[in-house]
PDB file of N, CA, C and O in Angstrom:
ATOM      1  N   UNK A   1       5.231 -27.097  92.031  1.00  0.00           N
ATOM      2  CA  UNK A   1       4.290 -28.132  91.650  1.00  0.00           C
ATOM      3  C   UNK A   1       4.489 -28.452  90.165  1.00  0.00           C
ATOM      4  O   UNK A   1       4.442 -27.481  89.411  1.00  0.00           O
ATOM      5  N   UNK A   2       4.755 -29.939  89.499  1.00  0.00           N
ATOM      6  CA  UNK A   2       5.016 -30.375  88.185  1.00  0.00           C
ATOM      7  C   UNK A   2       3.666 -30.340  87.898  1.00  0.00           C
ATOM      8  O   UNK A   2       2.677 -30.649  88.563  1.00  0.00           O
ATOM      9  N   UNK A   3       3.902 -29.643  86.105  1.00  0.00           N
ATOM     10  CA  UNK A   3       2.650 -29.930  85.397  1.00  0.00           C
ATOM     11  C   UNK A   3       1.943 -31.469  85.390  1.00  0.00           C
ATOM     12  O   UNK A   3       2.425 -32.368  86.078  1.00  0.00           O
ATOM     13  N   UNK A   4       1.048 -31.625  84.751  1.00  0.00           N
ATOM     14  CA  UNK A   4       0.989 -32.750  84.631  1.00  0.00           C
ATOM     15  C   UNK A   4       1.741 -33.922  83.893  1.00  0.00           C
ATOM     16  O   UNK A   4       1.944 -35.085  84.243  1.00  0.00           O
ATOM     17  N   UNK A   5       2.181 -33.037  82.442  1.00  0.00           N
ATOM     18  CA  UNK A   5       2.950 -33.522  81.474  1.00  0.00           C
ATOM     19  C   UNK A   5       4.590 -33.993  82.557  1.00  0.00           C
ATOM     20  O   UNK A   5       5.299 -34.959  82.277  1.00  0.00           O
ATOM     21  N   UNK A   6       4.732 -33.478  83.196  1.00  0.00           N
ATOM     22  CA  UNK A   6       6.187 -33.735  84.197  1.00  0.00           C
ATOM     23  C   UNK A   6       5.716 -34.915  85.034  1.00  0.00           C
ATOM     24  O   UNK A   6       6.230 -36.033  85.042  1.00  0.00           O
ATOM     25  N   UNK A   7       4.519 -34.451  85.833  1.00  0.00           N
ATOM     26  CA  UNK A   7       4.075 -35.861  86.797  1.00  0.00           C
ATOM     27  C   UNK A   7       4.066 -37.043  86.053  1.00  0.00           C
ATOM     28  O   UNK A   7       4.704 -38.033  86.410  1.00  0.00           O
ATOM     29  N   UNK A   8       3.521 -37.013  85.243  1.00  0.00           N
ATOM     30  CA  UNK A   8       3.437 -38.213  84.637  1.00  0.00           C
ATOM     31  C   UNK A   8       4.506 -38.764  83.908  1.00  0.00           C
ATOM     32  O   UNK A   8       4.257 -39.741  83.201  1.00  0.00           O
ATOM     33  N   UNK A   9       5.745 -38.280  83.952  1.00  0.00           N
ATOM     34  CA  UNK A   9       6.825 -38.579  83.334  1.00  0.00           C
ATOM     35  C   UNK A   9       7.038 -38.228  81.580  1.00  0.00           C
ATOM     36  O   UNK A   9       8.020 -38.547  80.909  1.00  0.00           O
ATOM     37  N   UNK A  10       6.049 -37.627  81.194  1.00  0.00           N
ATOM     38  CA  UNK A  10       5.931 -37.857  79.800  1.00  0.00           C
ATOM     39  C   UNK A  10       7.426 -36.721  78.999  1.00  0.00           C
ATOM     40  O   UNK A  10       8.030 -36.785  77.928  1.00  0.00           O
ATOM     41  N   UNK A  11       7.490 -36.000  79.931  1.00  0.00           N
ATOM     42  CA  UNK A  11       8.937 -35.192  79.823  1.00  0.00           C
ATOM     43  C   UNK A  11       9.059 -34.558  81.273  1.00  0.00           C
ATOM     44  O   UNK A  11       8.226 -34.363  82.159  1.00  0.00           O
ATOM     45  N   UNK A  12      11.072 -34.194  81.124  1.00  0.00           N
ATOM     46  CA  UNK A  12      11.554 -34.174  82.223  1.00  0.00           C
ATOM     47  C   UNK A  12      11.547 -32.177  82.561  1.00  0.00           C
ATOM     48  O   UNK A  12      11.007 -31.268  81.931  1.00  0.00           O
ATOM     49  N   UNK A  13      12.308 -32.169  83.674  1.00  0.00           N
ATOM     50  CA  UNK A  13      12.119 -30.911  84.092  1.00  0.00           C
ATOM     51  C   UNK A  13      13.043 -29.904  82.736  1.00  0.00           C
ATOM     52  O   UNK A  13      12.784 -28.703  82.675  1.00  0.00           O
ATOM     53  N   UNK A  14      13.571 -30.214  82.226  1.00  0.00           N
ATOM     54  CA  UNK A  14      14.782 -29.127  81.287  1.00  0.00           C
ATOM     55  C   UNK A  14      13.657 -29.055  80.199  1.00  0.00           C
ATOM     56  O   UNK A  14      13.391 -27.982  79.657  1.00  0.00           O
ATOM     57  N   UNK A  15      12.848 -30.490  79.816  1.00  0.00           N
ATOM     58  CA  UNK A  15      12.412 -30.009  78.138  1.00  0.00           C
ATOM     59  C   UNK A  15      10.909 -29.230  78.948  1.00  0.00           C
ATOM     60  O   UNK A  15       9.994 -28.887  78.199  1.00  0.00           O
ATOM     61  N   UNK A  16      10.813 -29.076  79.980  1.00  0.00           N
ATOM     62  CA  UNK A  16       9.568 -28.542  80.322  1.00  0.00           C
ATOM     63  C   UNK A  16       9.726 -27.046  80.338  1.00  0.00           C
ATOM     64  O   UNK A  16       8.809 -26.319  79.956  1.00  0.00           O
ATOM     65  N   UNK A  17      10.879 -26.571  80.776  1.00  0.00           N
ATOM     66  CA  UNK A  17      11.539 -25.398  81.306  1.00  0.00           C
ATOM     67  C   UNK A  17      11.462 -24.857  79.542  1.00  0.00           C
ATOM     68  O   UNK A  17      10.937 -23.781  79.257  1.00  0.00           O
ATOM     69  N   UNK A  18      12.058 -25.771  78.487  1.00  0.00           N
ATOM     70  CA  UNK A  18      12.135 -25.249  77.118  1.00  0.00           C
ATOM     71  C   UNK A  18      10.853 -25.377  76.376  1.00  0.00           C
ATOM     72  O   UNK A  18      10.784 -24.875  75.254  1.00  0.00           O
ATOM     73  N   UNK A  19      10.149 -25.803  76.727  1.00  0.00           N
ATOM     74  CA  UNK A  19       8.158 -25.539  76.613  1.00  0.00           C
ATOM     75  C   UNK A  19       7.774 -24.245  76.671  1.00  0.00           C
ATOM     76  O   UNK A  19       7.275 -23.501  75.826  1.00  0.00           O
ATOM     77  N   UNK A  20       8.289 -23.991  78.536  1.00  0.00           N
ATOM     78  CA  UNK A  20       7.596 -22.489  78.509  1.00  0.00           C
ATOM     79  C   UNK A  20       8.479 -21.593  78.301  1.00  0.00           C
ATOM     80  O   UNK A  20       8.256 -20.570  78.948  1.00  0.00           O
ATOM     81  N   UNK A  21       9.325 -21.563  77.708  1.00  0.00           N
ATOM     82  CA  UNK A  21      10.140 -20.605  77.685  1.00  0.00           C
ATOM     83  C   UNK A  21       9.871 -20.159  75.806  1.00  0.00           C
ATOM     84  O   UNK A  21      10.027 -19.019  75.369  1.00  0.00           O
ATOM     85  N   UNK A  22       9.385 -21.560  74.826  1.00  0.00           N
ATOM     86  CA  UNK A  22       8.945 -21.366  73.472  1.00  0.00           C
ATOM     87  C   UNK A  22       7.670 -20.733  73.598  1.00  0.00           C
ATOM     88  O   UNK A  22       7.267 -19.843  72.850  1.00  0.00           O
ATOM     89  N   UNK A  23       6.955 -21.290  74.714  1.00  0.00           N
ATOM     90  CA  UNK A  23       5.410 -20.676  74.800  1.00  0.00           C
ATOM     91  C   UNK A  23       5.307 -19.219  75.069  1.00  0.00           C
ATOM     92  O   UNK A  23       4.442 -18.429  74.692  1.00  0.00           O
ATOM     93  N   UNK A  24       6.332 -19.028  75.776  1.00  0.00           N
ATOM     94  CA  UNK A  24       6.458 -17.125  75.875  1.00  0.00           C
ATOM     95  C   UNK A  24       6.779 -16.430  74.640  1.00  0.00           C
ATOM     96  O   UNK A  24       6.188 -15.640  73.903  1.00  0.00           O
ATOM     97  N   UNK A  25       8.236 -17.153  74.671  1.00  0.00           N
ATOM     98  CA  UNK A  25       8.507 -16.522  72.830  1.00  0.00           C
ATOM     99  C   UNK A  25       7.145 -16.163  72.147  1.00  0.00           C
ATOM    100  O   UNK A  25       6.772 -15.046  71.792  1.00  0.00           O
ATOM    101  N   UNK A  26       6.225 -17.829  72.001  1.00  0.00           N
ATOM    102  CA  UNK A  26       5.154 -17.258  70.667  1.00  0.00           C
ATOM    103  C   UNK A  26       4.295 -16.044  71.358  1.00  0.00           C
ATOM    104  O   UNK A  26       3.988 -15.006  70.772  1.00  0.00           O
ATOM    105  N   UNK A  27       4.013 -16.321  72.522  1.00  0.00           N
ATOM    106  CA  UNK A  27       2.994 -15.360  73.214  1.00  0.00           C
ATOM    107  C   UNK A  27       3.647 -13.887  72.923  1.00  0.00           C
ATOM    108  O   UNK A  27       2.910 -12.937  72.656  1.00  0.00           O
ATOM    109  N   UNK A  28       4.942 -13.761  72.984  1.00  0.00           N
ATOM    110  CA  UNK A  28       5.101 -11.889  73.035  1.00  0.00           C
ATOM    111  C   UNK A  28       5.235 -11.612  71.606  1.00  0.00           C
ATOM    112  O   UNK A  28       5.469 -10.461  71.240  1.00  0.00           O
ATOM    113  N   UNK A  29       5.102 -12.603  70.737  1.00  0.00           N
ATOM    114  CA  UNK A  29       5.266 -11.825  69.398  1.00  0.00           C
ATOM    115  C   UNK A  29       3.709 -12.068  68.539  1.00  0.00           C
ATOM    116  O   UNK A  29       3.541 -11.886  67.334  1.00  0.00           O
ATOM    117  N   UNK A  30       2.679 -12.520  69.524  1.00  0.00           N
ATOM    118  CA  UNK A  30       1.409 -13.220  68.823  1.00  0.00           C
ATOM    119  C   UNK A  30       0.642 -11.487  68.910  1.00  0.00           C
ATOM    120  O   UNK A  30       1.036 -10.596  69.663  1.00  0.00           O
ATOM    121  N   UNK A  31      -0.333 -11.398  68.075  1.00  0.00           N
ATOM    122  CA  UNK A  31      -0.902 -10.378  67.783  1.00  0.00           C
ATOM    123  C   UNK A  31      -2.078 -10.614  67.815  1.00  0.00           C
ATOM    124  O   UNK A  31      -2.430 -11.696  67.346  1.00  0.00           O
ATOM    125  N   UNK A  32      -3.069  -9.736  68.353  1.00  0.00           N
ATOM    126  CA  UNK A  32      -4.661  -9.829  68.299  1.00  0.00           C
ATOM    127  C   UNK A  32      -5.187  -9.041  66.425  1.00  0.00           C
ATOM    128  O   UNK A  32      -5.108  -7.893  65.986  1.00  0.00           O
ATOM    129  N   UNK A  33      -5.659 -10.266  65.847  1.00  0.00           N
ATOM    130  CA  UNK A  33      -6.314  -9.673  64.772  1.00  0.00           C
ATOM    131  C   UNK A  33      -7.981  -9.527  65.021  1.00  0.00           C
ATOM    132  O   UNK A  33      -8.546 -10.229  65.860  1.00  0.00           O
ATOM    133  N   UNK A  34      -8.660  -8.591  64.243  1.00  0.00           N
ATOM    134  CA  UNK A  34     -10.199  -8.270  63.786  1.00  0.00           C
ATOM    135  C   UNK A  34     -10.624  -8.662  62.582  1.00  0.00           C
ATOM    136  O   UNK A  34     -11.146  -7.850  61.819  1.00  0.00           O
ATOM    137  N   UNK A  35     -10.459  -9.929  62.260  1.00  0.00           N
ATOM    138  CA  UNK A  35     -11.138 -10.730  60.910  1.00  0.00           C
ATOM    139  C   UNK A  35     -11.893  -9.293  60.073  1.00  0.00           C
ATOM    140  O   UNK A  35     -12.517  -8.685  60.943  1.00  0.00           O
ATOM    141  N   UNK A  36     -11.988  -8.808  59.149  1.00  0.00           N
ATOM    142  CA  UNK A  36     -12.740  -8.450  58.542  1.00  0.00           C
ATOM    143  C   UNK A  36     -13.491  -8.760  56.963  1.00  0.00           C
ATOM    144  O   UNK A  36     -14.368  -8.079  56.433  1.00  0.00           O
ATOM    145  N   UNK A  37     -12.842  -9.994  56.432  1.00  0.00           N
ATOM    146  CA  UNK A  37     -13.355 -10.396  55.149  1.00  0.00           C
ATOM    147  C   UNK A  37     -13.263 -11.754  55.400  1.00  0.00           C
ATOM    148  O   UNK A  37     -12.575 -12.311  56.256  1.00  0.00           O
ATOM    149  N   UNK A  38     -14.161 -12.338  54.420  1.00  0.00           N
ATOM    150  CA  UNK A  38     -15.067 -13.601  55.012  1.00  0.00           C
ATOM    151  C   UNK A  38     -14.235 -14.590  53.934  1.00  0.00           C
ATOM    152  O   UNK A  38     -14.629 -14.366  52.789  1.00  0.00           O
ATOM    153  N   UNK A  39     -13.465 -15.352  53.976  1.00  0.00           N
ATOM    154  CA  UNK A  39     -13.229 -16.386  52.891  1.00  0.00           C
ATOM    155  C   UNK A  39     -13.628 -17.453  53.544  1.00  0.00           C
ATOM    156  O   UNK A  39     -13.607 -17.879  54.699  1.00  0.00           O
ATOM    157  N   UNK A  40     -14.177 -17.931  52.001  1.00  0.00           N
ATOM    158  CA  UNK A  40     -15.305 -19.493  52.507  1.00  0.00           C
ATOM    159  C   UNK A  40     -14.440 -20.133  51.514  1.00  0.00           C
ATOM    160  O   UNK A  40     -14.420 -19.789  50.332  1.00  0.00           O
ATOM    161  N   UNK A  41     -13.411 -21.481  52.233  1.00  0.00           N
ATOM    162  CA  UNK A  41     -13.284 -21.954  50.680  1.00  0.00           C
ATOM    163  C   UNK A  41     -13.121 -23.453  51.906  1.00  0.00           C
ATOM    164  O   UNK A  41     -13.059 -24.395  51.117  1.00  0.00           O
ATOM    165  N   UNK A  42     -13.070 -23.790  52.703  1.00  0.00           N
ATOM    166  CA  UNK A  42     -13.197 -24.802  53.787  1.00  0.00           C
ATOM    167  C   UNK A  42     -14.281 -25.886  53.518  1.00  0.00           C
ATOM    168  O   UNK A  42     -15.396 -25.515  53.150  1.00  0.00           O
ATOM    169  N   UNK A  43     -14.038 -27.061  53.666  1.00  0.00           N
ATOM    170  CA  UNK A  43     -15.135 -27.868  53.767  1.00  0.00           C
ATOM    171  C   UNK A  43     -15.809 -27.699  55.061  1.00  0.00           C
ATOM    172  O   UNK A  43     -16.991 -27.600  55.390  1.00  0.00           O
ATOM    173  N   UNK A  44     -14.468 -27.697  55.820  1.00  0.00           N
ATOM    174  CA  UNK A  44     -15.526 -27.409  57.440  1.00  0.00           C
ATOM    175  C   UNK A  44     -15.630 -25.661  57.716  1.00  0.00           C
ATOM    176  O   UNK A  44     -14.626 -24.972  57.899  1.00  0.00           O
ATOM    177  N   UNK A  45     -16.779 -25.218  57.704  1.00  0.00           N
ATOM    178  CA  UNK A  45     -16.709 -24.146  57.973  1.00  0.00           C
ATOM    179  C   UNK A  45     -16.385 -23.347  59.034  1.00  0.00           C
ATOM    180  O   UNK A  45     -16.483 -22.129  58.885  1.00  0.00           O
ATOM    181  N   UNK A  46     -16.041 -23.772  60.012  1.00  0.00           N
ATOM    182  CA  UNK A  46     -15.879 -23.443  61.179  1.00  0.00           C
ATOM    183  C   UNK A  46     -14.097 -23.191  60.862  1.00  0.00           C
ATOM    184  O   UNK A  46     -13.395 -22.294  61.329  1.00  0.00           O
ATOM    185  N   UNK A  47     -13.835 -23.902  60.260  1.00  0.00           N
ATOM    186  CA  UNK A  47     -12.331 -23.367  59.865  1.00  0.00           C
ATOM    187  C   UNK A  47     -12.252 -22.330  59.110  1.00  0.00           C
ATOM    188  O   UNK A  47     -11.081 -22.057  58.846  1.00  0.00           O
ATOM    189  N   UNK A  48     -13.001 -21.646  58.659  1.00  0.00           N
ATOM    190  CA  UNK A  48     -12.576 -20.319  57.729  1.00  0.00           C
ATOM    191  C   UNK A  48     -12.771 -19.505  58.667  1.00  0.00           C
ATOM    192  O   UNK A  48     -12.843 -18.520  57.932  1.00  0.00           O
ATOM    193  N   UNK A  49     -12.918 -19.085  59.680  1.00  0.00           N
ATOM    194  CA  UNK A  49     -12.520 -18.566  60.615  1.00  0.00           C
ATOM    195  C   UNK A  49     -10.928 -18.502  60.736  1.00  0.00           C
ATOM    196  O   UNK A  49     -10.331 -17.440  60.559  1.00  0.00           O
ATOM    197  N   UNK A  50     -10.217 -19.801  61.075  1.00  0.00           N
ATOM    198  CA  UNK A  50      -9.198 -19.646  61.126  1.00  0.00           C
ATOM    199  C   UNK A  50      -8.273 -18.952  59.364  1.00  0.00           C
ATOM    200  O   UNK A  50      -7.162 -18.426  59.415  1.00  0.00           O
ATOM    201  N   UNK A  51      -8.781 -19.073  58.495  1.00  0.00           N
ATOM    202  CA  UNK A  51      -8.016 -18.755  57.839  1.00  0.00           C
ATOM    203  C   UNK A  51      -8.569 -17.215  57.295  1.00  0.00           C
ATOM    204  O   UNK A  51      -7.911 -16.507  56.533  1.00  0.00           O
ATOM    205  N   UNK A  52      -9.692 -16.912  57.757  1.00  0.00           N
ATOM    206  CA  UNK A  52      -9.942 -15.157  57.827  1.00  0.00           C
ATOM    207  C   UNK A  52      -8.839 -14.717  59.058  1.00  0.00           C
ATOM    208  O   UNK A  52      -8.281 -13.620  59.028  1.00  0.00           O
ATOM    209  N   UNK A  53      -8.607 -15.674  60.098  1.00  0.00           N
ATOM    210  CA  UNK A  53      -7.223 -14.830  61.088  1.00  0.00           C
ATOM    211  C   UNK A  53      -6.029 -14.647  60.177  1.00  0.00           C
ATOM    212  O   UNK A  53      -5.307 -13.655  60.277  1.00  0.00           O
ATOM    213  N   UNK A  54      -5.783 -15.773  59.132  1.00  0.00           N
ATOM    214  CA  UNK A  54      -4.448 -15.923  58.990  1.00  0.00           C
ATOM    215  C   UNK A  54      -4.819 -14.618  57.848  1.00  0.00           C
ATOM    216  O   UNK A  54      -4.096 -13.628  57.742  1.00  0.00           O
ATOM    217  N   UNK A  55      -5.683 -14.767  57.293  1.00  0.00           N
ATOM    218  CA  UNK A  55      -5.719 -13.070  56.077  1.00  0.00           C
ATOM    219  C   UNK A  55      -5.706 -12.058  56.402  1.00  0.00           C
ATOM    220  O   UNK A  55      -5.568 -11.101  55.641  1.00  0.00           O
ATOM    221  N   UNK A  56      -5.864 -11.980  57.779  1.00  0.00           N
ATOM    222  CA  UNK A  56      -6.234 -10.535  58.398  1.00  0.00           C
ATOM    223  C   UNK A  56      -4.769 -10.143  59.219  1.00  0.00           C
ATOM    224  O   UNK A  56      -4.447  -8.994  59.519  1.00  0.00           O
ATOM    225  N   UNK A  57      -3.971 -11.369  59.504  1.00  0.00           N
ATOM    226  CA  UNK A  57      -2.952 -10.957  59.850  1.00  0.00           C
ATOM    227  C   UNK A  57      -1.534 -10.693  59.363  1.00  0.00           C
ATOM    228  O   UNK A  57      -0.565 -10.198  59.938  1.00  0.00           O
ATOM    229  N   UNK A  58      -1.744 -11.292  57.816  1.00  0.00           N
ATOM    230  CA  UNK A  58      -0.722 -11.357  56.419  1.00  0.00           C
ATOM    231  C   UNK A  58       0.163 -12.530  57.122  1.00  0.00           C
ATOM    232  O   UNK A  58       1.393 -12.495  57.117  1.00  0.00           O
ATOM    233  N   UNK A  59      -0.717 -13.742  57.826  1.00  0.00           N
ATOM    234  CA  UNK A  59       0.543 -14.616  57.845  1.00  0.00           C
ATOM    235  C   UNK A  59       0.771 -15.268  56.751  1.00  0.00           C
ATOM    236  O   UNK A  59       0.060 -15.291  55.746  1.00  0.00           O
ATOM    237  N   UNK A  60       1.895 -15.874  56.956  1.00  0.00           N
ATOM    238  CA  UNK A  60       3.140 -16.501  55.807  1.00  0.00           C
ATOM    239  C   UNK A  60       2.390 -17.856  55.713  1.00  0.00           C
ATOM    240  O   UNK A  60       1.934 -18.326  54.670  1.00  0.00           O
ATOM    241  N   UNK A  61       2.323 -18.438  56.984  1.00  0.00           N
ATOM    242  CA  UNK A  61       2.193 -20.147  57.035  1.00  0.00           C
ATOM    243  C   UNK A  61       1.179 -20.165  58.213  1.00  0.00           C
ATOM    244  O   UNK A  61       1.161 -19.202  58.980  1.00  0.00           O
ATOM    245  N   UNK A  62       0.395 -21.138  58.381  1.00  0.00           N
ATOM    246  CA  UNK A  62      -0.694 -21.954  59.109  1.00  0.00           C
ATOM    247  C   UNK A  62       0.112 -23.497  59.580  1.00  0.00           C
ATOM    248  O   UNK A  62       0.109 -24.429  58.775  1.00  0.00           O
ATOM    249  N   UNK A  63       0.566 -23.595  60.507  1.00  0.00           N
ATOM    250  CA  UNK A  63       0.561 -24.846  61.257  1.00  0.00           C
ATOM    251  C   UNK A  63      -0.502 -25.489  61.876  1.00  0.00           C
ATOM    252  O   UNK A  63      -1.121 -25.087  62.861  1.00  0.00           O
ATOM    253  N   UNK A  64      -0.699 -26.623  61.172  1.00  0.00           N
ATOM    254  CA  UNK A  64      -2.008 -27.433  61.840  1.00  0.00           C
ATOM    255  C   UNK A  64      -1.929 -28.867  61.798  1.00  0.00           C
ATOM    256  O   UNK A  64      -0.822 -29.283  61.457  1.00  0.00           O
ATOM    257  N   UNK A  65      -2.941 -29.879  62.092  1.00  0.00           N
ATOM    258  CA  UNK A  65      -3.002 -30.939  62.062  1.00  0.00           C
ATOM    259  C   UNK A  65      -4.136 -31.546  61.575  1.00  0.00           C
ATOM    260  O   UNK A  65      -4.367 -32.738  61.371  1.00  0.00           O
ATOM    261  N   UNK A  66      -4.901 -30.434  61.394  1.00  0.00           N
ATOM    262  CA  UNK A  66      -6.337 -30.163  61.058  1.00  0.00           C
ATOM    263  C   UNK A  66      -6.609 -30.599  59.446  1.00  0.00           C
ATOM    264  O   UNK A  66      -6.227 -29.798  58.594  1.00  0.00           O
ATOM    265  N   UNK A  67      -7.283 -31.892  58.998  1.00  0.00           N
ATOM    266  CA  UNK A  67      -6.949 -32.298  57.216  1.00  0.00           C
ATOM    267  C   UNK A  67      -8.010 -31.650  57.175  1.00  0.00           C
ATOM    268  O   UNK A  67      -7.515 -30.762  56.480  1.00  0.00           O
ATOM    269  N   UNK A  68      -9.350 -31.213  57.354  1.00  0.00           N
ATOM    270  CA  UNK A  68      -9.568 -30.225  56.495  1.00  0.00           C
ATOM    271  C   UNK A  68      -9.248 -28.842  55.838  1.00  0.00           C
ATOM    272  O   UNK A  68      -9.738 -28.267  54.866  1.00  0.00           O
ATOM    273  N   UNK A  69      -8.038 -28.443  56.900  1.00  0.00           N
ATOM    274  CA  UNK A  69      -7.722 -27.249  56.618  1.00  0.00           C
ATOM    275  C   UNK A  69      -6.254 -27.518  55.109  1.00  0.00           C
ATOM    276  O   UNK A  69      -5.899 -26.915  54.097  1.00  0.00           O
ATOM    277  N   UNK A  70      -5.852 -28.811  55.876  1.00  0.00           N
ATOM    278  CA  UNK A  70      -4.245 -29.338  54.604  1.00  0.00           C
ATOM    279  C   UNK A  70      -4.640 -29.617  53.960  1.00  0.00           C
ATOM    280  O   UNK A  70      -3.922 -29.165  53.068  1.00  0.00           O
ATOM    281  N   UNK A  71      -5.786 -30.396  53.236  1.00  0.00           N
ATOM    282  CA  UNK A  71      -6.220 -30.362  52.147  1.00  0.00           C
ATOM    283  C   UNK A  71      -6.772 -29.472  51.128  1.00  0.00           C
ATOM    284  O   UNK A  71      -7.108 -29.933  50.037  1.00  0.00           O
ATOM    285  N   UNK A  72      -6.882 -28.319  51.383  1.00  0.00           N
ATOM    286  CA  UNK A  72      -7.023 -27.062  50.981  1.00  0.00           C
ATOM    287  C   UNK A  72      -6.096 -26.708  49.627  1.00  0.00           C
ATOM    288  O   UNK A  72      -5.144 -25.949  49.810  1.00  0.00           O
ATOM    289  N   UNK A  73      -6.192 -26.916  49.082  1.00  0.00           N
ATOM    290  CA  UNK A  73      -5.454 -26.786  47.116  1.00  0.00           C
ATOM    291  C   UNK A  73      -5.284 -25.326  46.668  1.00  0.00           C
ATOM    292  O   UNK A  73      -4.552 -25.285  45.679  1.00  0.00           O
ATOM    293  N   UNK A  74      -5.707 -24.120  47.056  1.00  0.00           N
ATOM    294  CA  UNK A  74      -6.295 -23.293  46.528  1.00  0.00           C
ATOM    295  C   UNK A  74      -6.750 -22.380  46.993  1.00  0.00           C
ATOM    296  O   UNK A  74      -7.981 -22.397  47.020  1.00  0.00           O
ATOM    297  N   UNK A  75      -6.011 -21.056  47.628  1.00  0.00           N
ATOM    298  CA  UNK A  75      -6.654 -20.126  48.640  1.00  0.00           C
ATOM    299  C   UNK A  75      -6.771 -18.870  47.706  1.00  0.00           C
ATOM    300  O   UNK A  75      -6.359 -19.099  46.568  1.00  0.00           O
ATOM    301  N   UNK A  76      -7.314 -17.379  47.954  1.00  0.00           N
ATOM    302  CA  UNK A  76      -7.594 -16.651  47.280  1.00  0.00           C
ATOM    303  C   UNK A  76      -6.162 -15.338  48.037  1.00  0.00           C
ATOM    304  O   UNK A  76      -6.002 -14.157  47.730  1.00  0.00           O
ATOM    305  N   UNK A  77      -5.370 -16.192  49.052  1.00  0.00           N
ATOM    306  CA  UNK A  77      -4.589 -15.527  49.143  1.00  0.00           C
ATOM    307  C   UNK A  77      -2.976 -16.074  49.574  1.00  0.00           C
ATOM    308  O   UNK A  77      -3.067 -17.302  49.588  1.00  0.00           O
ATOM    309  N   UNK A  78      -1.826 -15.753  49.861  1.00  0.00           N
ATOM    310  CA  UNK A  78      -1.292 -16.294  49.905  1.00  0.00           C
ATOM    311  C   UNK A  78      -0.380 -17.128  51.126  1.00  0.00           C
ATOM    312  O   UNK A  78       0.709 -16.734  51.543  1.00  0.00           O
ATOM    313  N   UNK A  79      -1.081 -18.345  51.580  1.00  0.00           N
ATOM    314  CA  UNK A  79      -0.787 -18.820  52.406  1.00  0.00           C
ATOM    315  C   UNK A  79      -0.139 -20.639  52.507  1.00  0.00           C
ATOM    316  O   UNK A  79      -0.960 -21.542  52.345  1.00  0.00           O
ATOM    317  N   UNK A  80       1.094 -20.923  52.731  1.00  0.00           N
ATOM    318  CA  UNK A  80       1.358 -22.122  53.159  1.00  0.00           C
ATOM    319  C   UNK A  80       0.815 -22.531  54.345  1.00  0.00           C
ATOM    320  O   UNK A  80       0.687 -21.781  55.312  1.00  0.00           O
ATOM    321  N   UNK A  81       0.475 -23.729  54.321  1.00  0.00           N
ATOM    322  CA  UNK A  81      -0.580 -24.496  55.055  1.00  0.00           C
ATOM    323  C   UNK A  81       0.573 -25.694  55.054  1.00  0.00           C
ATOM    324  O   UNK A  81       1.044 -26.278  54.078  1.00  0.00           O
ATOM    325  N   UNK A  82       0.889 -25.879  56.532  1.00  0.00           N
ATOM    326  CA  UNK A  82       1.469 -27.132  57.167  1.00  0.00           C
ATOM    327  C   UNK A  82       1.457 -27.860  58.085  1.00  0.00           C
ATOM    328  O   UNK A  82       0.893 -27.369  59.063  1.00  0.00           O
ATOM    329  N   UNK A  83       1.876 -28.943  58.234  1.00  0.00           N
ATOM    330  CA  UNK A  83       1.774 -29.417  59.814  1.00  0.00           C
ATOM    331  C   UNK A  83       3.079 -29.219  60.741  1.00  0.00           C
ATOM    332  O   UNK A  83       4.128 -29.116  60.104  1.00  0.00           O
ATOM    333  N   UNK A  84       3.154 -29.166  61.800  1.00  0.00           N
ATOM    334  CA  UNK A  84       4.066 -29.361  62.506  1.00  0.00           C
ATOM    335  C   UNK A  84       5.133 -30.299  62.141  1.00  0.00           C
ATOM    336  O   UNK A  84       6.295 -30.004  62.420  1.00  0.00           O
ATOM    337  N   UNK A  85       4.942 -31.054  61.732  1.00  0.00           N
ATOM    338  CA  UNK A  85       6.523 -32.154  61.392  1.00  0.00           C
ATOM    339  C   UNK A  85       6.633 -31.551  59.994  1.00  0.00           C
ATOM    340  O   UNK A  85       7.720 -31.270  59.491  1.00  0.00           O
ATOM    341  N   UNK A  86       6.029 -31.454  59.684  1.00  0.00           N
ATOM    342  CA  UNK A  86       6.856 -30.161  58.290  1.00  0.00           C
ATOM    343  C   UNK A  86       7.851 -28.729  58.303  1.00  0.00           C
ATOM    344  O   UNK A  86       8.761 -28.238  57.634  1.00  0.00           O
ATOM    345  N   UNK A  87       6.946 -28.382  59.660  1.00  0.00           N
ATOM    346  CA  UNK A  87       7.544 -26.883  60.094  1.00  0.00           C
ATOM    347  C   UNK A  87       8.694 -27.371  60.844  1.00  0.00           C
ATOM    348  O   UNK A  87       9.595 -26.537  60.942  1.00  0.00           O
ATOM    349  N   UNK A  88       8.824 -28.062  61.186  1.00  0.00           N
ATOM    350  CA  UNK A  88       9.923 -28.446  62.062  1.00  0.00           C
ATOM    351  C   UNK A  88      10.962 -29.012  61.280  1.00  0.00           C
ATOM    352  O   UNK A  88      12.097 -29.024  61.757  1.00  0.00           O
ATOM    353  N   UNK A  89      10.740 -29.510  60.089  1.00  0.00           N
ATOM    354  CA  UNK A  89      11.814 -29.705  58.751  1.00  0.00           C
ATOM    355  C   UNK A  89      12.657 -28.629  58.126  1.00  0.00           C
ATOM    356  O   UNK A  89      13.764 -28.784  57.610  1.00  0.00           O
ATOM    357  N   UNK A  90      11.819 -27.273  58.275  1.00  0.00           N
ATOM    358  CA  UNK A  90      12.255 -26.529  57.343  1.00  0.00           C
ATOM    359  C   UNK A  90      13.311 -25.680  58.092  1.00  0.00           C
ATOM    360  O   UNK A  90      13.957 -24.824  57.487  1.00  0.00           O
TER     361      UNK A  90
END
């Protein structure tokens, strides 16, 4: 049975096959973190959540699409903050 993204033509069976095959990749190397320190530096707060994951897990970079999170100037630790067509540049 084709996903939907296949039914609908929006991609074919090979780049679908290379979807889940990236989606596993991230899945076996993704890690469960336990936030334990609170950084508030977000306009939307509901996003410092996400960036107490990224502190708690010593990531490098944040991929998002999210402008409150890219507009962010100034963290108390050290994190690149990008979007996807950036990450995909480098």
């Amino acid at each position: 049975m084709p996903l939907a993204l296949e039914a609908e033509g929006k991609i074919d069976h090979i780049q679908l096959k290379a979807l889940i095959s990236g989606i596993a990749t991230f899945v076996t190397r993704a890690k469960i973190v336990h936030p334990m320190k609170g950084v508030s530096v977000c306009r939307d707060p509901k996003d410092n959540m996400i960036l107490n994951c990224c502190l708690s897990a010593g990531a490098d970079i944040l991929i998002t699409g999210d402008k409150d999170l890219l507009e962010i100037t100034s963290l108390p630790f050290d994190l690149k903050i990008i979007t996807p067509n950036e990450f995909i540049k480098i």
